[in-house]
C-alpha positions as CSV (number, residue, x, y, z in Angstrom):
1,X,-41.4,-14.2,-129.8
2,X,-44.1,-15.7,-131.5
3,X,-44.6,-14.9,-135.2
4,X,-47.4,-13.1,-136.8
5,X,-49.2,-16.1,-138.0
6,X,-48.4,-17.8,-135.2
7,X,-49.7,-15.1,-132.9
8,X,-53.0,-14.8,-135.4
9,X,-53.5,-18.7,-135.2
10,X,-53.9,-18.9,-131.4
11,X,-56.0,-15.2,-131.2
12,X,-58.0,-17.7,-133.4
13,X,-58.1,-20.7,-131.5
14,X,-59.6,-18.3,-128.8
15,X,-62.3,-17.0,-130.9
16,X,-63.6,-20.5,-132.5
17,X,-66.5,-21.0,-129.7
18,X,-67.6,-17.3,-130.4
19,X,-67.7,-17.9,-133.9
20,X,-71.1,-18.8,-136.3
21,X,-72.0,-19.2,-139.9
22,X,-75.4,-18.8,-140.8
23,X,-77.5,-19.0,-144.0
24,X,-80.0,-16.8,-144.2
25,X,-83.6,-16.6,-147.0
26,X,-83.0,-14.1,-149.5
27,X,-85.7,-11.9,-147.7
28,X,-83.7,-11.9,-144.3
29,X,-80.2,-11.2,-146.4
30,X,-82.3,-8.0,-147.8
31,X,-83.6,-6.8,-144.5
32,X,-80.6,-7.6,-142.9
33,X,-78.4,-5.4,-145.6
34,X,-81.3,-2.6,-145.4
35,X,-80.8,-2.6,-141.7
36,X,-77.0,-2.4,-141.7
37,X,-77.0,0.8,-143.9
38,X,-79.8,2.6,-142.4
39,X,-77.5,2.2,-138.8
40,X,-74.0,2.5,-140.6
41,X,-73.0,-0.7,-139.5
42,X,-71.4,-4.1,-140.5
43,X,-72.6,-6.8,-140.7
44,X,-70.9,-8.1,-137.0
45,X,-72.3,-5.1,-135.5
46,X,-75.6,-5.5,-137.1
47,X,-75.9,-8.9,-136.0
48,X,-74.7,-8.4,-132.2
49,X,-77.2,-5.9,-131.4
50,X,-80.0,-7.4,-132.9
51,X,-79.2,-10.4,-130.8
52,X,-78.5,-8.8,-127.9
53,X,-81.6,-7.0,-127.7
54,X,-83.2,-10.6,-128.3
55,X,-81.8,-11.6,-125.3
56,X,-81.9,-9.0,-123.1
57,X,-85.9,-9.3,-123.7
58,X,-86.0,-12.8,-123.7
């Protein structure tokens, strides 16, 4: 039986293609932050629905 960390490495190696860093203007950080309180989310479920609705209108 795998151990934790090895069990949390490979749920990792799984994720890596699904994975971005980004580095956004100080005016998109704000609206981005003013965004993710007004809907109560994070900022991962802040950023999937705003580019899934980009997408699904693209």
């Amino acid at each position: 039986m795998p151990s934790d960390k090895l069990k949390q490495r490979q749920l990792d190696d799984l994720r890596k293609n699904r994975l971005f860093h980004v580095r956004l203007t100080e005016e998109l950080a704000l609206k981005l932050q003013h965004y993710m309180k007004d809907q109560s989310m994070n900022a991962n479920q802040a950023l999937t629905g705003i580019i899934s609705k980009f997408f699904r209108n693209y």
